[in-house]
KESEDREN-514806 format. One line per field, with one value per residue (C-alpha): residue number from 1; y, z, x. Coordinates in pm, whole numbers, plus 32768, in hexadecimal, padded with zeros to 4 digits. Example, Ala and Ser with C-alpha at 12.3 -4.5 7.8 and 13.67 -1.06 7.14 Angstrom:
2
i = [1_2]
y = [7E3E_7F96]
z = [830C_82CA]
x = [84CE_8557]
% end
This chain:
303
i = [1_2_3_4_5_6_7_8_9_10_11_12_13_14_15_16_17_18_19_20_21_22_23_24_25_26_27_28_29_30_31_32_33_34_35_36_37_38_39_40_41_42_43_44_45_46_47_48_49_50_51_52_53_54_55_56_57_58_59_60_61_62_63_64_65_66_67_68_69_70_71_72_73_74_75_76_77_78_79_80_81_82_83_84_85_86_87_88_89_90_91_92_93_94_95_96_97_98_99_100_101_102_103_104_105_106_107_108_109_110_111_112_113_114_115_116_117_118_119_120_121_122_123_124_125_126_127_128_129_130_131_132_133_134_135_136_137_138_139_140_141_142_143_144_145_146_147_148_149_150_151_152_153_154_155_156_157_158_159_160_161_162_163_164_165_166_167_168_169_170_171_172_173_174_175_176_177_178_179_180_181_182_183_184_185_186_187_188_189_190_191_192_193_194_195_196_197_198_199_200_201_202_203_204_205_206_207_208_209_210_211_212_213_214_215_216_217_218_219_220_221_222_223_224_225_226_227_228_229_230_231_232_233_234_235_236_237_238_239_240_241_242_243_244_245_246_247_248_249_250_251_252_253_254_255_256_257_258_259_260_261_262_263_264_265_266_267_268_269_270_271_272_273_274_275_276_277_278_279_280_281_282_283_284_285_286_287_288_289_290_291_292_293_294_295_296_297_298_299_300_301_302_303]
y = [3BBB_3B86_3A23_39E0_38BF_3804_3805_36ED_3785_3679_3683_3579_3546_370E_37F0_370F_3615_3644_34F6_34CB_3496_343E_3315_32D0_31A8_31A7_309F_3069_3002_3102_31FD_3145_3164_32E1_338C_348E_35B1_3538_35AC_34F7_34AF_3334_334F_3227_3228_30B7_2FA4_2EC3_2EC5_2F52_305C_317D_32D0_33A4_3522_3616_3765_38B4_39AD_3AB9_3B71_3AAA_3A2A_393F_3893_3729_3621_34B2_33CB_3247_3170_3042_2EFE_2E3C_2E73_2D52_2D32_2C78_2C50_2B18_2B5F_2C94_2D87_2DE3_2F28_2F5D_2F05_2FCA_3121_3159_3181_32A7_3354_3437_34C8_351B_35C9_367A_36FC_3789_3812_38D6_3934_3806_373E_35D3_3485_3388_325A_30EC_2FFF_2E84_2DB5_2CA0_2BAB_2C4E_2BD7_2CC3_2D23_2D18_2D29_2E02_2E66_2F07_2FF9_3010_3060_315A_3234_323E_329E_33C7_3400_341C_356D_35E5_353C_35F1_3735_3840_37BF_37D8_38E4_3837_38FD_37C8_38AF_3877_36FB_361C_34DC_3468_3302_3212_30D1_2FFB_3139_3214_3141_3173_3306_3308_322D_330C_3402_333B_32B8_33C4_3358_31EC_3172_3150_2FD0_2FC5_2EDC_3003_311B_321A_3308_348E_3407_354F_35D9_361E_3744_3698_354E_34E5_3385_3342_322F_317A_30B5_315E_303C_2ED8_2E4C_2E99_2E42_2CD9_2C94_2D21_2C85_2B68_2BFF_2D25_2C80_2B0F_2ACD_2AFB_2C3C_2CE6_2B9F_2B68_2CE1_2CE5_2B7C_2AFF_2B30_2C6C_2B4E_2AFD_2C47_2D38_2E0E_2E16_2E64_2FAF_2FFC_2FC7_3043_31D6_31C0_3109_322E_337A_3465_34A8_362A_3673_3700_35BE_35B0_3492_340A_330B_323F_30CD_301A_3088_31A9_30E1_3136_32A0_32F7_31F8_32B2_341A_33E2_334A_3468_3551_34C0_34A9_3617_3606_36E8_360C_364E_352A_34FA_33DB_3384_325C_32BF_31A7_3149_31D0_3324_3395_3376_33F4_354A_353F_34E8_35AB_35C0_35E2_3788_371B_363E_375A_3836_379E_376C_38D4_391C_3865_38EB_3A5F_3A3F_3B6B_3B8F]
z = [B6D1_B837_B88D_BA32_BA83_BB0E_B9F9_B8CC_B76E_B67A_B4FE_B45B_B2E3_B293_B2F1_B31D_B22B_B114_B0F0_AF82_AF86_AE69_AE58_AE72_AE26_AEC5_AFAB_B0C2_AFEC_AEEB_AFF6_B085_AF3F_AEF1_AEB3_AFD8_B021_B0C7_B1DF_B2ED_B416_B49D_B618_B6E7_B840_B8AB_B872_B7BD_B648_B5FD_B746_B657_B5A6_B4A1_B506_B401_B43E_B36C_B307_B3AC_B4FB_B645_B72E_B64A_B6BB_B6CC_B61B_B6A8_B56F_B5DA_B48F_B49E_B40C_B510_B60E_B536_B4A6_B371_B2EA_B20B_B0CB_B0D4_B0C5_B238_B1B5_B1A7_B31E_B372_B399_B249_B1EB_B2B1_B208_B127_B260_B31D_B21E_B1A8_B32C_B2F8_B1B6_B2AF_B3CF_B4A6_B504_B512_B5AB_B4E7_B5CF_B5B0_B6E4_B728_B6AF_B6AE_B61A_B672_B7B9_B8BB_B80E_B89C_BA1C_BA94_B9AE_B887_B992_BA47_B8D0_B837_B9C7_B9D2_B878_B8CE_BA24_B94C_B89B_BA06_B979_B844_B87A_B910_B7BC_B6DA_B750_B7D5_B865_B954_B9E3_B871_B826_B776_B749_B5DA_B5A5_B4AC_B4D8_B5F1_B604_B639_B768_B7D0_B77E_B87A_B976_B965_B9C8_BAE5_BBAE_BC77_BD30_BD5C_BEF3_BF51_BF76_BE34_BD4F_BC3F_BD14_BCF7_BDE5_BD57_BC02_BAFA_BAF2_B993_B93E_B861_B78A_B616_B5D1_B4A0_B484_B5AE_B6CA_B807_B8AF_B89A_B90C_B803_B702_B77E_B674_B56D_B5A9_B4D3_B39F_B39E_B415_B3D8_B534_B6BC_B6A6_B7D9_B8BC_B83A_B86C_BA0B_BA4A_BA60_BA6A_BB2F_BC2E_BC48_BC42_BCAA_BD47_BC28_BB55_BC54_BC16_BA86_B9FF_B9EC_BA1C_BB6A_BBE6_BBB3_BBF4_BB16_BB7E_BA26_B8F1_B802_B68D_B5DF_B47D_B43E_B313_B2A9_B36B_B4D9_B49A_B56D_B69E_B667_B70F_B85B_B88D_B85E_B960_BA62_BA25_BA58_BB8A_BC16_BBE1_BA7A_B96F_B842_B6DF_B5F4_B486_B3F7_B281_B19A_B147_B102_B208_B18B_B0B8_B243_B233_B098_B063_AF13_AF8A_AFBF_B0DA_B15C_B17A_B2A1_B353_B31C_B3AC_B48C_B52B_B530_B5CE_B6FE_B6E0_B68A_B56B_B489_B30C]
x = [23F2_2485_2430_2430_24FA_23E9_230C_2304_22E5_227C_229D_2225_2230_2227_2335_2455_2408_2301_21E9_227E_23E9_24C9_255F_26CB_2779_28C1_28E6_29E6_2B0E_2AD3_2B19_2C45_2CAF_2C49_2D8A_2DAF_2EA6_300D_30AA_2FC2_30BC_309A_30EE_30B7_2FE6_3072_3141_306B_308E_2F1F_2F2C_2F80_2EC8_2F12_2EF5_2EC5_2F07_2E2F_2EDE_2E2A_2EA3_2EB1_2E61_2DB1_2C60_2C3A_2B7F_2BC7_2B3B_2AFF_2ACA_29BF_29A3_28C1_29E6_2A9D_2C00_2B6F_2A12_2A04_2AE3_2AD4_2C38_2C8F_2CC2_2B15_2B31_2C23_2CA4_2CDC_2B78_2B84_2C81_2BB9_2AE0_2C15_2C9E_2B5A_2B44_2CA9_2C79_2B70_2C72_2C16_2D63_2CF2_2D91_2CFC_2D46_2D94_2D24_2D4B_2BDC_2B6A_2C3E_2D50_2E20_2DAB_2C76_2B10_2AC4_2B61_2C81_2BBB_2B4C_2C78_2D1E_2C11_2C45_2DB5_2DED_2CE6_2DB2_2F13_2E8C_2F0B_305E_3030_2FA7_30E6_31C5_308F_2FDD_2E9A_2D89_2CEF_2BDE_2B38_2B4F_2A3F_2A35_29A2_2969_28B3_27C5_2886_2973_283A_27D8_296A_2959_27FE_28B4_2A14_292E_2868_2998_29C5_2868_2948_2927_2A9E_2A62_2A12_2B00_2AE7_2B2F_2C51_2CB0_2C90_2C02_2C25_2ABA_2A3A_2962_2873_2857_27E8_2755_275C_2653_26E1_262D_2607_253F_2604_24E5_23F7_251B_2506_2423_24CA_260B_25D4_253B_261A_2748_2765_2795_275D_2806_2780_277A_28ED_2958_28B9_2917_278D_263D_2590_2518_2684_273B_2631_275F_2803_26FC_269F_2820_2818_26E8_26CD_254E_259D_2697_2592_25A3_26DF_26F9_2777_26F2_267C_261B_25C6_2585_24C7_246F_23F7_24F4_24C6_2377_227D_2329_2355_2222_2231_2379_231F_21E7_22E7_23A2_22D9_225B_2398_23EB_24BD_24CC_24B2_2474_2405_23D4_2348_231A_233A_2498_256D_2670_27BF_2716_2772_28DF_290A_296C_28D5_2783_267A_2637_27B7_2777_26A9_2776_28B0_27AC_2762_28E9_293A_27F4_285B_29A2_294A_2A1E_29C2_2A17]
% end
């Protein structure tokens, strides 16, 4: 089916995700410690200890097609006692190399957060857009095809992925903005928040703490510029292709965003079920055929 670009096609609960799913259990650190295949390259994008990726490369013929993958973890560098490794890039490890497996290259990036010095307003942003701008670095000695480059990102990375692919609608004055930012052909959240506004009240429970206030540097009252500039739902229309997942954690605003959306001109494709929040990111879950599909859809990847 040929879908126009100005039209919003909305799954919710049936073809992308069934209403019954099957549980998994594997939680963030079981992933960062899921044994995955070597020979991912770690390249760094900056200076600063955690300004680094690691590219892997498929084995099919190139150019190869992109996937950027942003990690989340309540845009944090620790959560309570939890191992920094469930917060980190790590936990991502088993989707990037699941997408390559598939003939998807992937540069699984690190970025400053909050706790970290230089984390928060504006460097997470600043991070998460120059390590998607080094793929131009990157692409002559790897073989890079940037005309077909996703971003895919989970819960605060899924906001990130959405925003990568926002920034280019940045006013110059903006303290976020980047000249010539790398446009993206499409973008997977994977449970994330597109509205940091509507996540205000689910900072707490979710989060322990004033997450979004902390990350913008204040209240909407306070920052209302920098809210326009951080949240994707404030940026629409994106102009690129968007599917997202949705499931218990971030699900109720699924539906605000899609009507925005569409309003605004978007081709968006939603899913919403009662998932649990990392089933998204597990390549032994079931519903992980979807979210693969879903990748080399927007990429025109074809097995």
């Amino acid at each position: 089916m040929k879908i126009h670009a100005l039209v919003v096609v909305t799954l919710v609960g049936t073809t992308l995700v069934g209403a019954t799913l099957v549980a998994q259990d594997r939680g963030p650190l079981d992933l960062a410690n899921a044994p995955v295949p070597a020979g991912a390259l770690r390249v760094a994008y900056g200076n600063d200890p955690l300004q680094f990726g690691e590219l892997r490369l498929p084995s099919t013929p190139a150019p190869h097609p992109v996937a950027v993958v942003v990690h989340g973890g309540c845009w944090l560098a620790k959560i309570g006692n939890m191992d920094e490794r469930a917060v980190a890039l790590d936990n991502m490890r088993p989707l990037a190399a699941a997408l390559t497996e598939q003939g998807i290259a992937t540069w699984n990036v690190e970025y400053r957060r909050l706790g970290n010095d230089g984390g928060g307003w504006p460097g997470t942003f600043r991070d998460v857009a120059s390590a998607t701008d080094f793929l131009r670095t990157m692409a002559a000695e790897h073989q890079l095809d940037l005309t077909r480059v996703v971003a895919i990102g989970h819960s605060a990375g899924g906001h990130l992925a959405m925003w990568l692919a926002a920034r280019p609608k940045l006013a110059s004055t903006s303290e976020l903005y980047t000249e010539n930012p790398l446009r993206l052909k499409g973008v997977v959240d994977l449970d994330g928040p597109p509205d940091l506004k509507a996540t205000i009240p689910l900072q707490q429970p979710i989060c322990g703490s004033p997450v979004v206030t902390d990350l913008v540097g204040g209240s909407p009252e306070d920052r209302a510029a920098r809210y326009h500039d951080a949240s994707p739902i404030e940026l629409l229309p994106l102009g690129v292709q968007q599917v997202m997942f949705a499931g218990r954690m971030f699900g109720a605003q699924a539906a605000p965003y899609e009507t925005a959306a569409r309003r605004a001109g978007d081709l968006v494709q939603t899913s919403v079920s009662d998932a649990s929040h990392f089933v998204f990111i597990d390549p032994g879950s079931d519903v992980w055929p979807q979210v693969a599909a879903a990748v080399q859809r927007l990429l025109a990847v074809i097995n």
